[in-house]
Structures are given as C-alpha cells and as structure tokens.
C-alpha positions as a Markdown table, in Angstrom:
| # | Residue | x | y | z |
|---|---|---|---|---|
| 1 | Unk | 90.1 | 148.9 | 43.5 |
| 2 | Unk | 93.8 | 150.2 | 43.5 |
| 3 | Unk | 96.0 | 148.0 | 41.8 |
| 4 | Unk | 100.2 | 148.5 | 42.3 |
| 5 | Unk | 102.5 | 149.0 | 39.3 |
| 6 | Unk | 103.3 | 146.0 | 37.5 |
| 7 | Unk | 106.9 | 145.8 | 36.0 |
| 8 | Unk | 107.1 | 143.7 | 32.5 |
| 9 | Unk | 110.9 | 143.6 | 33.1 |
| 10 | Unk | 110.1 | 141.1 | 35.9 |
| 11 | Unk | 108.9 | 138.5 | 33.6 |
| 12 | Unk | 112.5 | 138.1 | 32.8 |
| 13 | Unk | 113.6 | 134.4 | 33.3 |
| 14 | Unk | 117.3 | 136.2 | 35.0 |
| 15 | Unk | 114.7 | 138.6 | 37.6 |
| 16 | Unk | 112.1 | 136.0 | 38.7 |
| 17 | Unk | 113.8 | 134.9 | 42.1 |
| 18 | Unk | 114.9 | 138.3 | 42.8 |
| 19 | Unk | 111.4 | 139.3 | 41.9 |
| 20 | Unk | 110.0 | 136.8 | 43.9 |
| 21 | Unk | 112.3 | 137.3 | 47.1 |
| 22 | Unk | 111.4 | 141.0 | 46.9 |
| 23 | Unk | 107.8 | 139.8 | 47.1 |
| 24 | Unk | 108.0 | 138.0 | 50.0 |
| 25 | Unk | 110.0 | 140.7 | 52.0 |
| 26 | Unk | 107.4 | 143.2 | 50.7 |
| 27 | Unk | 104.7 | 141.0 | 52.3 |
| 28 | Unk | 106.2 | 140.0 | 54.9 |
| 29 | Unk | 105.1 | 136.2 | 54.3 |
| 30 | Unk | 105.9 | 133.4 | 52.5 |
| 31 | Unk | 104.8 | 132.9 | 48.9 |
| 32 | Unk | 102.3 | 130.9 | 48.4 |
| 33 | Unk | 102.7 | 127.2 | 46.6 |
| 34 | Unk | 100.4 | 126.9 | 43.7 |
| 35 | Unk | 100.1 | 123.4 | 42.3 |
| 36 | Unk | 96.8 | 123.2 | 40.5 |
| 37 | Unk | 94.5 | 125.2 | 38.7 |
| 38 | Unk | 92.6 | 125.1 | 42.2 |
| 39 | Unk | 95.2 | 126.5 | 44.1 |
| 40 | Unk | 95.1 | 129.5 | 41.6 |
| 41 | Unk | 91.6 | 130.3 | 42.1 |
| 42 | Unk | 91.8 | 130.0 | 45.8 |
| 43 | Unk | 94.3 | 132.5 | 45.8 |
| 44 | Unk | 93.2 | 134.6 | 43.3 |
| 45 | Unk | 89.9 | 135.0 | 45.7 |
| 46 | Unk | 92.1 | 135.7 | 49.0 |
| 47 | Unk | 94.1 | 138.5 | 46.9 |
| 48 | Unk | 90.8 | 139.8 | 45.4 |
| 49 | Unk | 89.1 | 139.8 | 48.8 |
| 50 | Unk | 90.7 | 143.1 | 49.5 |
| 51 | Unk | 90.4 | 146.7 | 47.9 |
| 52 | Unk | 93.7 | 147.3 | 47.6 |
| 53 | Unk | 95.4 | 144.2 | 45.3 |
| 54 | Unk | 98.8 | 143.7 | 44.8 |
| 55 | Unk | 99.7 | 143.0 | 41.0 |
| 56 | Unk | 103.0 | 141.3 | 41.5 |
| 57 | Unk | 101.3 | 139.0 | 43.8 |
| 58 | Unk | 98.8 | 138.0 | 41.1 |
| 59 | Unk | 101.1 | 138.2 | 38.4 |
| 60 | Unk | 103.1 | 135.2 | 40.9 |
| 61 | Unk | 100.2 | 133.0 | 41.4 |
| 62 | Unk | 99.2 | 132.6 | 37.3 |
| 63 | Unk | 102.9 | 132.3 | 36.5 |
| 64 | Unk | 103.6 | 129.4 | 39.1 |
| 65 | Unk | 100.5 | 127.6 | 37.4 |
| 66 | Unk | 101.8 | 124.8 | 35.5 |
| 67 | Unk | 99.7 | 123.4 | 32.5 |
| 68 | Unk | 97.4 | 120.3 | 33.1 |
| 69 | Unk | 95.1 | 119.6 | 31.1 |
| 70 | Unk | 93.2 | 117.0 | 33.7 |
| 71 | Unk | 92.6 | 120.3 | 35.6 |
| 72 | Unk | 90.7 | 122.8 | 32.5 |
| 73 | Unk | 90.1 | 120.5 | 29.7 |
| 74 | Unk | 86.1 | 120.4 | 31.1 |
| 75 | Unk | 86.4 | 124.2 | 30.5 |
| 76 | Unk | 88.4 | 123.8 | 26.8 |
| 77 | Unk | 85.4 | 124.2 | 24.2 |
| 78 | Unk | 86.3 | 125.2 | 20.4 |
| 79 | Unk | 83.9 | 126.3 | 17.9 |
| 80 | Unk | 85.3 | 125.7 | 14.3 |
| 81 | Unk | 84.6 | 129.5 | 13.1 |
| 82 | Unk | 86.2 | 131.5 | 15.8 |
| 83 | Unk | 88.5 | 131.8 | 19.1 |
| 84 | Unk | 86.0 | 131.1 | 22.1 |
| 85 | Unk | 85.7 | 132.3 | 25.8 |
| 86 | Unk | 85.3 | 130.1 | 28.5 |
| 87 | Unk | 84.5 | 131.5 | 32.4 |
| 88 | Unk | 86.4 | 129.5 | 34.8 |
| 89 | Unk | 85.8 | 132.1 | 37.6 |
| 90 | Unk | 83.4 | 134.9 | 38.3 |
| 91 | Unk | 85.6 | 135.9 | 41.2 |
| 92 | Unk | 83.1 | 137.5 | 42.8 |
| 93 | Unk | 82.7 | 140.1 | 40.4 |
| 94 | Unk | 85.9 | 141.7 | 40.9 |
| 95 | Unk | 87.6 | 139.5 | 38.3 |
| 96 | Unk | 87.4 | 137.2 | 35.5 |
| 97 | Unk | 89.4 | 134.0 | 35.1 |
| 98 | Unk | 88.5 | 132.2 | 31.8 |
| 99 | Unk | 90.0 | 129.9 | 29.0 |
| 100 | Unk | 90.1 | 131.2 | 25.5 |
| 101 | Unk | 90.5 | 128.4 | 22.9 |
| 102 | Unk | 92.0 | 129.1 | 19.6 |
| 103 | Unk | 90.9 | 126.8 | 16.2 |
| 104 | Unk | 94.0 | 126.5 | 13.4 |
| 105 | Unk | 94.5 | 130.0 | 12.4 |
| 106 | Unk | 91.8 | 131.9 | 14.5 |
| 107 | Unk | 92.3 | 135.3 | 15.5 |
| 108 | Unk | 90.7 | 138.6 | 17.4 |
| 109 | Unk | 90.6 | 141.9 | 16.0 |
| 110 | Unk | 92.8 | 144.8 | 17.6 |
| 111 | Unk | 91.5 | 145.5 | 20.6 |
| 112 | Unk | 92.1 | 147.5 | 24.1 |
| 113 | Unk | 91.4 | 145.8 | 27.1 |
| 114 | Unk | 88.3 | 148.9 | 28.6 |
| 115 | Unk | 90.9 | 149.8 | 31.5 |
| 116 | Unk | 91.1 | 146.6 | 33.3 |
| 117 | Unk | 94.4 | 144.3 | 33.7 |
| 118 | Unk | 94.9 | 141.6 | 31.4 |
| 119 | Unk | 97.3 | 138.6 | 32.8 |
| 120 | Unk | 97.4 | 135.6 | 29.6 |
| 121 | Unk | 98.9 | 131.9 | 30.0 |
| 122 | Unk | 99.8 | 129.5 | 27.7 |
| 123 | Unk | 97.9 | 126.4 | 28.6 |
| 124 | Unk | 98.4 | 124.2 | 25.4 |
| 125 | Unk | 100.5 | 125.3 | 21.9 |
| 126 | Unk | 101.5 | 128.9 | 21.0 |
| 127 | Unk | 99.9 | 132.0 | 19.8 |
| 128 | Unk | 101.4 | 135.4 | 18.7 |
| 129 | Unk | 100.7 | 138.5 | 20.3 |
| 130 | Unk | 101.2 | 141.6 | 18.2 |
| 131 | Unk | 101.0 | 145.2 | 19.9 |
| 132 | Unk | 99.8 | 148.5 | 18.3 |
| 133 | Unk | 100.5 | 151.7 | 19.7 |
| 134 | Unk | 97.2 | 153.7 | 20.0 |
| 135 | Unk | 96.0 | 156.2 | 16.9 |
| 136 | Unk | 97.5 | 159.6 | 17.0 |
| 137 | Unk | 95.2 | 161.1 | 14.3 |
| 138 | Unk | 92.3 | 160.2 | 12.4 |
| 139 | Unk | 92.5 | 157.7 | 9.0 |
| 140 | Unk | 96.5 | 156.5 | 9.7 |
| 141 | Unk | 97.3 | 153.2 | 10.2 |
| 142 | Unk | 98.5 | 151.4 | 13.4 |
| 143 | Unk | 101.8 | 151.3 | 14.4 |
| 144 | Unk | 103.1 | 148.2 | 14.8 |
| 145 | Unk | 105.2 | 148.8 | 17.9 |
| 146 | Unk | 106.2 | 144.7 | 19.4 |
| 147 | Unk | 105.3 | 140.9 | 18.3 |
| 148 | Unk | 106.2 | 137.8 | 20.6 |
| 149 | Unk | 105.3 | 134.4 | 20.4 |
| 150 | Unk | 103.6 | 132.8 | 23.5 |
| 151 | Unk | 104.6 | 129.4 | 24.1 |
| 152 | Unk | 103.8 | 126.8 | 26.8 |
| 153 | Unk | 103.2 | 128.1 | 30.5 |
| 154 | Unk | 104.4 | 131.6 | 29.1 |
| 155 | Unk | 102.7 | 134.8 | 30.5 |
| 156 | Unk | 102.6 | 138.3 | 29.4 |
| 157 | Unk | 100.6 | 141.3 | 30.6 |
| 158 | Unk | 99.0 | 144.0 | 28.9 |
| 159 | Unk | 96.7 | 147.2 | 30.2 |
| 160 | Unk | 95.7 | 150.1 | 28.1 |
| 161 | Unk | 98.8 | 151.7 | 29.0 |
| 162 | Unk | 101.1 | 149.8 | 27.4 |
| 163 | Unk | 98.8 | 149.8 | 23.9 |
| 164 | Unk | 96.5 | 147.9 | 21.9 |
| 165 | Unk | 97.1 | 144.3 | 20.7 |
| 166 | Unk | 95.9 | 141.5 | 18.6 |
| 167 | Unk | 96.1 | 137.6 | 19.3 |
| 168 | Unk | 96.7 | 135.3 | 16.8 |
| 169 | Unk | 97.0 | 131.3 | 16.8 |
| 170 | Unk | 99.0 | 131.2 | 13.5 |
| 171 | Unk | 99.3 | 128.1 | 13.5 |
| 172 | Unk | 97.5 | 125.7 | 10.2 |
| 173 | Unk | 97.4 | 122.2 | 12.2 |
| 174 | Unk | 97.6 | 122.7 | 16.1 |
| 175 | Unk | 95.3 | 124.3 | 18.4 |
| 176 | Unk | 95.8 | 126.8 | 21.2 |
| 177 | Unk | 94.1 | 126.8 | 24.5 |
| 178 | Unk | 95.1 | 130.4 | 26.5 |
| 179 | Unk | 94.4 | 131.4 | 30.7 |
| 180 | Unk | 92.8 | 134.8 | 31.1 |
| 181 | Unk | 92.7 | 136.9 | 33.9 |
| 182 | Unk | 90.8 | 140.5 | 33.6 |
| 183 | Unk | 90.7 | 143.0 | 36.5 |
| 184 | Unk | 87.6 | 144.4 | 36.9 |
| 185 | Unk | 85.7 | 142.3 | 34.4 |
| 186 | Unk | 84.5 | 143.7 | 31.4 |
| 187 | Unk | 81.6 | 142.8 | 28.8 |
| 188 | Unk | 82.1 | 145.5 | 26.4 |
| 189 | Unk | 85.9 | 147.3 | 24.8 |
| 190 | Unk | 86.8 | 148.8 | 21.7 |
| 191 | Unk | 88.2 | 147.4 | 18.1 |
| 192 | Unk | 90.3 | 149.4 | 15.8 |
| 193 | Unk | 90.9 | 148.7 | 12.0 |
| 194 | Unk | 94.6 | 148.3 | 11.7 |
| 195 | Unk | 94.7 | 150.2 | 7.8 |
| 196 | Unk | 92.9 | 153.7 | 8.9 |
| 197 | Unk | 92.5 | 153.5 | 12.6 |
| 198 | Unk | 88.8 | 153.4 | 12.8 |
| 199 | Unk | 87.0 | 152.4 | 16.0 |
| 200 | Unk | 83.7 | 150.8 | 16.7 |
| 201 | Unk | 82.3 | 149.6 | 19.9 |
| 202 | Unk | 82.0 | 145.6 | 20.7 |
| 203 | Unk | 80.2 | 143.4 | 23.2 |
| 204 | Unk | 81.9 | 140.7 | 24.6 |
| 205 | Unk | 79.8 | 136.9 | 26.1 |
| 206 | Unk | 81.3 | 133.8 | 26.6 |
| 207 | Unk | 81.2 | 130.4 | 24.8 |
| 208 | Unk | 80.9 | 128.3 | 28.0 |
| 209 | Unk | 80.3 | 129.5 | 31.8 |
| 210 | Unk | 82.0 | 126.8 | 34.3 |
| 211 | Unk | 81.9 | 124.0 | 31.7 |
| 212 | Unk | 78.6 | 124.8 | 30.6 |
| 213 | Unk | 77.6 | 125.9 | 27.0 |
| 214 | Unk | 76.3 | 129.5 | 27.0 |
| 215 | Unk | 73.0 | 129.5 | 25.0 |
| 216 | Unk | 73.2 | 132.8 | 24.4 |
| 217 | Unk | 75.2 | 133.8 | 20.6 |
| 218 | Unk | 78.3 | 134.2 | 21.7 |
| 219 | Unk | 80.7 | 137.2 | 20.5 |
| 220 | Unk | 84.1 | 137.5 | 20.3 |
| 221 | Unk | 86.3 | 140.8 | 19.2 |
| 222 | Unk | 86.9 | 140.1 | 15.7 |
| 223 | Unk | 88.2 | 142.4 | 13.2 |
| 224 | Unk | 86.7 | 145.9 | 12.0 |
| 225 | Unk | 86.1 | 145.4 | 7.7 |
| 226 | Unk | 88.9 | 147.2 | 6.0 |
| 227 | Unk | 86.5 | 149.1 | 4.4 |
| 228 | Unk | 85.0 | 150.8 | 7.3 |
C-alpha cells in the first residue's frame, strides 16, 4: 500500500478550505459529506479499497467527523487501571479504526507507531500529546521536541517520521474517549524509557472488539521501569 505525503501544516484552521478545494480539484470529485460515525467507515472502506490511498483524503473524512456520543458510546469501555482499546473497524485488514478510552490521569508509555499512519480524534475531553525525537546514542534521555493539548473534535497525525510520542489524559476528574485510525494495523511496536533511552518490545490487544469485551488480557503500551 502507497500512501501520499501528508502535510501537518494543513491541519491549520486558516488552510482547511484551501486544503480542501485542492482536494477536490486533485480528485476530480466532490468531497464527500460525512455526518456520522457511519459515514466515516463507509468511506474509510471505499478509500482503503484501493492500493494506492490518498492520505489527505483520509485525513478529510476523520476531521469532518463530528462527536456523538449516540454513535460510539456502545464501543466506549474504561477499565479503572489503564487507557483501553476498543476495535470499531477491522477494515478489512488494511486498517484499524478503534476508540481508546482514557481513566483520570491514565497514560501510555513512549511509543513509535511500527511504520503505520496514526490519524487521533478527540471524541470526548482532552488529552496531551507529547513528542520525543528518536535516541541518537545509547543511555541519553529523550528529547522532548513538541506538546499540544487535544481538545474536542481535534485531530493530529503522527508516523514514525515525525518521532515518538506519549499520550496522556492529565486530567484528575474527567475522562477522555480518543478515535484511532492505524494504516496497516499493527499488534506489536516498540516502547522507550524516557530517562536512558532503552527499548523493549510490546504486544498490543484490545479491550473490546465491536462492542464486545475481549476475553483475552488485554495490553496496552505502558511505560518501560526507569530502572531498566
């Protein structure tokens, strides 16, 4: 699968019509309306059906979604320990679609994203990403190198690329409830230790799968002891 260049700059409240004008023109069609969580996965498929997949398209559909919580609150399931992951959409292998739910103060470890394409929504509250450049030598710490806060029906974009990151819900009394898109799927990335730059492998299931509770132990990418 060959996937075009994706522009962060075009996120940009100022760029969007341009950005979205340009689209169109490019395809030669009219955008697509997208109105409900539905209409996002039946895009999503039509864009996925083919080898070649057009980024800014994708990037268009999730950012057109607009929160509603009638639509993904059967897929919304929280554990009180840690963040979860909830599969909306297999996409026919080609992609995942899933809602990560975030408890008061739950957080993943730093993490890369195993050369796939990771598009994030806001569905409900805020969370704070925070982006590492990746190690240059052996025992050195992270560099920090950007931190945003994600607020409602906000998207940002991340592939290995532009870096490592961590996601927090920081947060003591709300919750946070997250869209996820990865292209290709992955089950397994890597997880660094911020203070030395230490990496271990780590497997990745999910909480839930379509509204269902996963009876397998479910994993998420937590954080590497700082004594590793």
């Amino acid at each position: 699968m060959s996937l075009m260049c994706f522009n962060n700059n075009d996120t940009q409240e100022s760029n969007e019509l341009f950005c979205e004008i340009k689209l169109s023109k490019y395809l030669g069609k009219s955008l697509p309306e997208i109105r409900s969580l539905e209409d996002v996965i039946r895009e999503l498929n039509k864009i996925f059906n083919s080898d070649s997949v057009n980024v800014e398209l994708v990037h268009y559909v999730i950012k057109s979604y607009k929160s509603n919580p009638v639509e993904w609150k059967k897929f919304a399931k929280f554990d009180r320990l840690r963040y979860t992951r909830n599969l909306v959409d297999d996409g026919n292998g080609k992609y995942n679609l899933m809602l990560l739910c975030w408890g008061e103060g739950q957080a993943s470890g730093i993490h890369d994203h195993a050369n796939s394409h990771c598009f994030m929504k806001m569905l409900q509250g805020s969370l704070e990403e925070i982006r590492y450049s990746w190690p240059q030598k052996e025992d050195s710490e992270l560099e920090e190198i950007g931190r945003s806060r994600l607020n409602l029906n906000d998207l940002c974009y991340i592939n290995d690329s532009l870096g490592l990151h961590r996601v927090a819900n920081v947060s003591s009394y709300d919750t946070a409830i997250s869209l996820h898109l990865y292209c290709p799927p992955y089950d397994r990335c890597t997880i660094f230790n911020e203070k030395n730059g230490k990496k271990a492998a780590a497997q990745v299931t999910f909480y839930s799968m379509f509204g269902k509770r996963n009876k397998k132990e479910p994993v998420q990418i937590s954080a590497i002891p700082e004594n590793s």
